[in-house]
N, C-alpha and C positions, 0 to 999 in steps of 0.2 A: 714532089713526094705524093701527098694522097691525095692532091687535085686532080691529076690522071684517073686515079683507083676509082674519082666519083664522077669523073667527066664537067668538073669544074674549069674552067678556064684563069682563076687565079683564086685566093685565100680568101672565104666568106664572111670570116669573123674576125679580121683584123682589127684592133682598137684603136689603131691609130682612124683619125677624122676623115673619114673619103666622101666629099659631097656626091659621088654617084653612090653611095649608099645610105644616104638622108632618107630614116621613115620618121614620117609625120605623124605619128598618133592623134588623136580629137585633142587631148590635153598640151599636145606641142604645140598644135594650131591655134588653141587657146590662149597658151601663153604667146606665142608670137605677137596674136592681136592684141592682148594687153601692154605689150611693150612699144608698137609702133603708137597706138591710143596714147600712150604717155608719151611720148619722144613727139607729139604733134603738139600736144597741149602742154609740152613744158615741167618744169619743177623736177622729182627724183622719180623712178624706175626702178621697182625692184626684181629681182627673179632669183629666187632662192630655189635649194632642190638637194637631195642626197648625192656623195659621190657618184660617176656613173650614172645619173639618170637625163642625161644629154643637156643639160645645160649649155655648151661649148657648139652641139648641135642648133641652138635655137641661136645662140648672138652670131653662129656661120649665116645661120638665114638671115636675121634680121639686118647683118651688113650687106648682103645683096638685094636687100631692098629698097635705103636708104636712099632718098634725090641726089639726084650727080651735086647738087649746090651744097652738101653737109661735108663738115670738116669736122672730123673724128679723133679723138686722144683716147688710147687705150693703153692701161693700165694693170699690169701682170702681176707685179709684184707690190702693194702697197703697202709693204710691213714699215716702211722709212717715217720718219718724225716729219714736219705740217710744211716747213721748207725744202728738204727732199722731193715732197710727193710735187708740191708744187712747182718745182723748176722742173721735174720730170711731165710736169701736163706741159709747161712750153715748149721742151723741148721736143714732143709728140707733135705740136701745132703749128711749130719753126717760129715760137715768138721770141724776140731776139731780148737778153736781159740782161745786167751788168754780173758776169761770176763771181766777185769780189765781193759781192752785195746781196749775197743771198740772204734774204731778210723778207720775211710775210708780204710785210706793207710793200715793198720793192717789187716781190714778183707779182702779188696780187694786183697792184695799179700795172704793171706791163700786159697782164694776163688784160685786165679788164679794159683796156685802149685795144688788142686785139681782140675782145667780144665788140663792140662798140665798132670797129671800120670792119669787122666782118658785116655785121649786120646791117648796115649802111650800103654796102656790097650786094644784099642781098640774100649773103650765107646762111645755113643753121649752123652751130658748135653743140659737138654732141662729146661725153666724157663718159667714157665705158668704164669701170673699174673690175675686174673680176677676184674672186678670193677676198670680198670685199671683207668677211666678216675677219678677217687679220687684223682689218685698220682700229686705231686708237681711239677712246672719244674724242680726243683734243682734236686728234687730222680730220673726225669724221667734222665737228662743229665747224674747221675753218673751210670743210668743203661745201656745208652750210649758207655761208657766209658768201660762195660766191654765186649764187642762185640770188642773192640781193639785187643785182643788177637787173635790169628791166625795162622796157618799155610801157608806154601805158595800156599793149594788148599783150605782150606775151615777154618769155622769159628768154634771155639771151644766152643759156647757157642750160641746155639738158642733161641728166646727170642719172646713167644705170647705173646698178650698183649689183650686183651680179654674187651669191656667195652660196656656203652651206646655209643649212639649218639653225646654224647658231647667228648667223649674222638677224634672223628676226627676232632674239632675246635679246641680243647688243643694242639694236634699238627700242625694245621696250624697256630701257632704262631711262628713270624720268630726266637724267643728267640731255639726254637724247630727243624728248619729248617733241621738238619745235619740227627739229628733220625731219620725225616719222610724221607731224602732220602735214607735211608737205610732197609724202610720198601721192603722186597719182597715181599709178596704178600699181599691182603688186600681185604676183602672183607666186606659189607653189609648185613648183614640179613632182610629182607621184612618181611611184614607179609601174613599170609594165601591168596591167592585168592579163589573167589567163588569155583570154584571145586576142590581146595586143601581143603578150608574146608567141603564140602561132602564129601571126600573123609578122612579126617584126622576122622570125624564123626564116620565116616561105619568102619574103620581103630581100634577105641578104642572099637565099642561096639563089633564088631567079637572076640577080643581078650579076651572080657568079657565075652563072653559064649553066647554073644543074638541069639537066640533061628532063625531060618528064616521066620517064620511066625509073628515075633514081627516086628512090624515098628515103634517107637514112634517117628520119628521126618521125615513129609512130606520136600519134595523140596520147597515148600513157608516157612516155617517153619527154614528151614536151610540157607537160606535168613534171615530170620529175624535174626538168631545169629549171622548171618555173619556181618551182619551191624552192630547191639549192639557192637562184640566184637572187630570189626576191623581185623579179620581175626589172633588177637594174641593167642596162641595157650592157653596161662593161663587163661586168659577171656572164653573161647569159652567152658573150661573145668568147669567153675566156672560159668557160665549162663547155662550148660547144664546138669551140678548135678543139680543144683535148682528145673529145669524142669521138670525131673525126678521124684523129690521129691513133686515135686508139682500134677504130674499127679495122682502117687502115692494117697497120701492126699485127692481127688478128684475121684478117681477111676475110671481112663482114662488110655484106654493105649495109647492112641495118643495124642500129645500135641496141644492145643486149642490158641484163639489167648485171650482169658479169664487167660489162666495159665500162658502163654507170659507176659503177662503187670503186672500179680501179682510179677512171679520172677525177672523182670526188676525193678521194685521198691524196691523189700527186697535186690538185689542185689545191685543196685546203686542207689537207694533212687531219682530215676527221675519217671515222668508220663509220659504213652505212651499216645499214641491216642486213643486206645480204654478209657481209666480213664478221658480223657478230659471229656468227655459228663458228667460222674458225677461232673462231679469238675464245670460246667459254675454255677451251683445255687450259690457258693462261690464267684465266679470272681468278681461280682460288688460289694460286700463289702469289699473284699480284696483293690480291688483298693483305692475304697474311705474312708480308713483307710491309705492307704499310702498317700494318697493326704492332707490329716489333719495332720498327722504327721510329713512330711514335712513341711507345712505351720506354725504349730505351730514351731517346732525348726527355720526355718527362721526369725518368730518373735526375739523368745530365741536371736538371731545372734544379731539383730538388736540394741537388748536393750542393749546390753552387752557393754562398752566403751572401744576404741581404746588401752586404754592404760594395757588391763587387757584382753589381748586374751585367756589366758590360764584359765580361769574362767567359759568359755564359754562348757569344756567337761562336768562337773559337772552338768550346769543348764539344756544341754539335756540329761544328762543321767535322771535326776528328770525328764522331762518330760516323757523320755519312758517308765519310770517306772511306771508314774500315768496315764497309757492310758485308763486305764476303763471311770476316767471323760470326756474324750473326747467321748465317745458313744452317748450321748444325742444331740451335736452338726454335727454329722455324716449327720444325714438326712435330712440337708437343704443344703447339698452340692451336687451339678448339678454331675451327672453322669460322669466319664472319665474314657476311658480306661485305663489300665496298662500299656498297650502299651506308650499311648501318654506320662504317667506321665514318665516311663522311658526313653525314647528316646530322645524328647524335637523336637524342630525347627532350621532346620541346617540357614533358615537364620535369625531366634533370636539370633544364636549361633555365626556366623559371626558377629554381631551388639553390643555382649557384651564382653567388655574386659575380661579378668582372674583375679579373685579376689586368693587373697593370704591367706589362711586359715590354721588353726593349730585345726583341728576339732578331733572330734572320725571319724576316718576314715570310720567307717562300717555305718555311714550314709551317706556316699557317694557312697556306693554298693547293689547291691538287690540281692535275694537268690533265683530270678527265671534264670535259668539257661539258658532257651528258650530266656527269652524277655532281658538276656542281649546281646545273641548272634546278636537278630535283632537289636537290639542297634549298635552294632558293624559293621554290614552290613548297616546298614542307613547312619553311618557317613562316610564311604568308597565308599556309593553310590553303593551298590548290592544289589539285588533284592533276598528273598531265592522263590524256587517255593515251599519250603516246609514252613510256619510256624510253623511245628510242632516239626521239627526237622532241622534247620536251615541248619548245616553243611553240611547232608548227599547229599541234592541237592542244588547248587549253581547258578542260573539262570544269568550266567552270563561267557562268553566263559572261559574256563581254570582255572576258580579261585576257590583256595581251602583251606579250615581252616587247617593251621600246629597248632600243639600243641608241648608247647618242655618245656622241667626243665631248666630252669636259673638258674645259681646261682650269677651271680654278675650282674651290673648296665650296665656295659662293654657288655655283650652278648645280653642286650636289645637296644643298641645302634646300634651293627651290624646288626640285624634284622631291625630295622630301620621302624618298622610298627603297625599304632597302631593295640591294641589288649587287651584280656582280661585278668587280674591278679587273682586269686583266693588267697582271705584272710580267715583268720579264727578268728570267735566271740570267744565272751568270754567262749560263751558255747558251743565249740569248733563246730561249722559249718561254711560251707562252703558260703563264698558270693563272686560278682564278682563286681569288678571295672573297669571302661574303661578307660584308658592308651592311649592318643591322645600326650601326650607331654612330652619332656626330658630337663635339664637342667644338669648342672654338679652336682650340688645340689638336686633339684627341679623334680618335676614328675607334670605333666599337666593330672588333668582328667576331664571327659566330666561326671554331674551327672544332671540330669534332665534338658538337653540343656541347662547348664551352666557351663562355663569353673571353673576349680576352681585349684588351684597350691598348692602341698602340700610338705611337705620337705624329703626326701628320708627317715628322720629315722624315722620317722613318719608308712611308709609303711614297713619297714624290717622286724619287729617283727610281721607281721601280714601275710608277706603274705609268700605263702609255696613254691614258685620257679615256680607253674604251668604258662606257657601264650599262651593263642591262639591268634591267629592272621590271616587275610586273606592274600594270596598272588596270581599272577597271576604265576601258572607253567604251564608250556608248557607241552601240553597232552603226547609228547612222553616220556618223561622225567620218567623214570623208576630207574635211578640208576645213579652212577657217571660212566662217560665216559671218556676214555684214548683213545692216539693215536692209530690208528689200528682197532677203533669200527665202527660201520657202524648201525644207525640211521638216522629216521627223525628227531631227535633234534640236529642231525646236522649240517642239511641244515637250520635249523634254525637260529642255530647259526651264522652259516656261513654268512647268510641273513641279521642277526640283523648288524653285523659288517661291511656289507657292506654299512649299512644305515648309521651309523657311520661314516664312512669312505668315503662317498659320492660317494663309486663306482658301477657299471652300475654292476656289474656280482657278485656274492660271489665266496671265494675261493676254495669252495669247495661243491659238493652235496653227502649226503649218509656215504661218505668215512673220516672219521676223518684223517684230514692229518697230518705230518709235518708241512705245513704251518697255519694252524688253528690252531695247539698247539702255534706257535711262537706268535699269535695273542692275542689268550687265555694267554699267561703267560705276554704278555705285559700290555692286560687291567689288568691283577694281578695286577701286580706291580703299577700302574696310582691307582688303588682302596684298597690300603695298605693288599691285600691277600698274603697269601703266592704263590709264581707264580710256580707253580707245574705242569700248562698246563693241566689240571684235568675241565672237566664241571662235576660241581657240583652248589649243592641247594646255596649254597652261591656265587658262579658267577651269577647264573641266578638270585638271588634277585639283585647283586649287577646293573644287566645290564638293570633290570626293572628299575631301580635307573635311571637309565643314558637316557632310552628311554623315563622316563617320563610315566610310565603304571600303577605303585603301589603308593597310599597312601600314603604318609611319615608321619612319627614322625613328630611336630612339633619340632620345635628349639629355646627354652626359649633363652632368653637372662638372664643371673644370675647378671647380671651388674642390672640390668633395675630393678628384681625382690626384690635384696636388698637395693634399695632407699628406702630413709623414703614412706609411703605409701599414703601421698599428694601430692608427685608427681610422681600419677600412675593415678591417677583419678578413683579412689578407693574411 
């Protein structure tokens, strides 16, 4: 198709894993070396990283590295219970064990007679896990447990541990505590920056045969994928085939900021800036259809009696369904924006208690993905400079949209910030909720500048773990830091503690000390962390906490929320 059109010799951005198209950025090389550093000296390995940003690339390398003498188990799938995973490391090893008997102790003593004539052998045993952050605390402590084995120089059994994001909060649970101090090395994956991604660019299409007189992607242009993808390397590949293909289509050899917004929609089904100008002749019906629609089920609410809440999804589903009759009464309703219908009046919103509802949730969420982010920024009180694209600029010192996969109620409380949920309709699309409040039970959301309190099971089956949220990070703050690093988020820190602490000097500038760590694992422990003396995303939310900087969660009272509902003033 358009490998011809650009004098390519085969597909540049294919996602699947092509070791003739390994780029090694500074930070893969990094991590590479932190992994083989631990797989020498023994004990756990960790390498965490976002989707897409080559993890899968770095353990390709690091198994072509390994001495001909190591014997390898790897591990794809660890979601199975402590005997499972463990008959699956024999069977990876070819250690032979009785079927009948799958039992801890049974396979763990087979396992450990084969570490023990390995190593007598000569061999290393290395145990790869990837998707680590699936596994359970139980399976993670018995995989613990086989790191016991040893000699009096080194450990007979090395243990990566390979995952998301969330696999470094699974082990800062103190349940966890013993593993993580036996992690030796550990490292982070980033995503691309700017010149890592021009350069990752030029990187696949040289390898693809591009011709030197083809250019299809200018340095504004590579900017713009680099924003789109966030610099993830599967993203970057997956907007930049599209591109391609779209030039292709068009009969361009250079990519247009026209072909940009097309394959930004067919890719992720958002509108750039350029598609806005088409879309404003829509914008004022659009609104003043949600504004009736709303107004109508409000009624629906109204009518419905106290004693028969559960009646009330029925009569707005009939509504949504007969929205054609509501057409004729459209045009006597006064103009408003989208903006205002979603955002609401922060001080209407102070003035009106939380009402207690058991609704279709997806009429508490809208499906513009834009106007819920400014939503989100209104109630937090930040400014975006961009409308068009809320997150990418944040008009406001240091503050920046995190997006993470939750999976339980517990990881939105640590976070402790409102933020957005992503649910899914019936007809399986995506809408967004705003999340201003927690209860033990209960979830506080904010829908048309009005609070409204829904019941956690209510939301489970709807929404898919996505949440973004705003927070204030500190501009240096690149990665976690350990004793021995030498930043300005140092002195930062150092700073913030001193304010705390009401003293005249901080302990430290630049140089991460000993004494900063002792400081750092104290506020740990005062704020239920694991105290590991580690600046990380989670002290620094936790210290925003304490200085009084970030937004909080509200804090339902679940007492208050289960009284009969006359005495709530409801």
């Amino acid at each position: 198709m358009y490998h011809d059109f650009f004098g390519l010799k085969e597909p540049a951005f294919s996602i699947a894993v092509n070791p003739r198209y390994l780029f090694m950025s500074d930070q893969h090389r990094e991590a590479l070396a932190h992994l083989l550093y631990g797989i020498q000296n023994g004990g756990f390995v960790m390498l965490t990283g976002e989707v897409g940003t080559g993890k899968t690339t770095i353990i390709r390398c690091l198994l072509e590295q390994l001495p001909p003498n190591t014997d390898m188990a790897i591990i794809l799938n660890p979601m199975g219970s402590a005997p499972e995973l463990l008959s699956t490391i024999c069977d990876e090893l070819g250690v032979g064990y009785i079927a009948d008997e799958l039992t801890v102790k049974n396979l763990t003593d087979a396992l450990n007679q084969f570490l023990l004539d390995n190593h007598r052998k000569g061999r290393k045993t290395v145990l790869l896990i990837d998707e680590a952050q699936l596994l359970k605390v139980p399976v993670l402590e018995q995989i613990r447990l086989l790191t016991n084995l040893e000699t009096t120089t080194e450990k007979l059994l090395q243990i990566m541990l390979v995952g998301q994001p969330e696999l470094k909060k699974l082990l800062a649970r103190p349940a966890l505590r013993q593993l993580s101090q036996r992690i030796t090395a550990r490292f982070h994956l980033e995503a691309l920056s700017l010149p890592e991604t021009k350069a990752y660019i030029a990187h696949r299409l040289k390898i693809a045969g591009l011709p030197d007189h083809q250019r299809p992607f200018s340095d504004a242009m590579i900017k713009k994928i680099h924003q789109f993808s966030g610099g993830v390397p599967r993203l970057i590949n997956v907007i930049s085939e599209r591109l391609l293909l779209g030039a292709y289509a068009q009969n361009h050899h250079h990519i247009d900021k026209q072909i940009f917004a097309a394959a930004v929609k067919e890719v992720a089904g958002t509108t750039t800036q350029e598609e806005e100008k088409l879309a404003n002749t829509r914008t004022s019906w659009h609104a003043l259809f949600v504004v009736t629609l709303i107004g109508i089920m409000a009624a629906v609410w109204l009518l419905v009696p106290d004693e028969a809440p559960l009646a009330v999804a029925p009569a707005v589903t009939q509504v949504a369904n007969n929205t054609s009759s509501m057409q004729s009464s459209v045009a006597d309703i006064k103009t408003l924006s989208e903006q205002q219908v979603l955002s609401g009046s922060l001080t209407e919103l102070r003035n009106q208690p939380p009402k207690i509802v058991v609704p279709e949730v997806i009429a508490l969420s809208t499906r513009d993905w834009v106007a819920a982010q400014l939503s989100l920024f209104g109630y937090v009180g930040i400014t975006a400079a961009d409308g068009k694209n809320p997150c990418l600029v944040v008009k406001a010192s240091n503050y920046v949209c995190e997006k993470s996969h939750i999976n339980s109620w517990d990881e939105l409380k640590d976070i402790n910030r409102p933020g957005l949920i992503t649910l899914a309709t019936a007809d399986k699309k995506w809408v967004y909720a705003l999340l201003i409040g927690l209860s033990e039970n209960h979830a506080l959301l904010l829908d048309n500048g009005e609070q409204k309190v829904v019941p956690w099971r209510e939301l489970a089956s709807l929404w898919n773990g996505d949440f973004l949220y705003v927070w204030s990070r500190p501009q240096a703050f690149e990665g976690d830091l350990n004793m021995g690093d030498k930043s300005d988020l140092v002195t930062w820190v150092a700073e913030q503690f001193a304010t705390l602490d009401q003293q005249s000097a901080p302990l430290t500038r630049q140089f991460f000390t000993e004494r900063l760590q002792k400081r750092v694992e104290l506020f740990q422990s005062t704020q239920n962390i694991l105290p590991n003396g580690v600046i990380n995303a989670q002290t620094l939310r936790r210290l925003n906490e304490v200085l009084g900087v970030d937004k909080l969660l509200v804090k339902l009272d679940e007492q208050k929320l289960l009284a009969p509902l006359d005495t709530q003033g409801l």
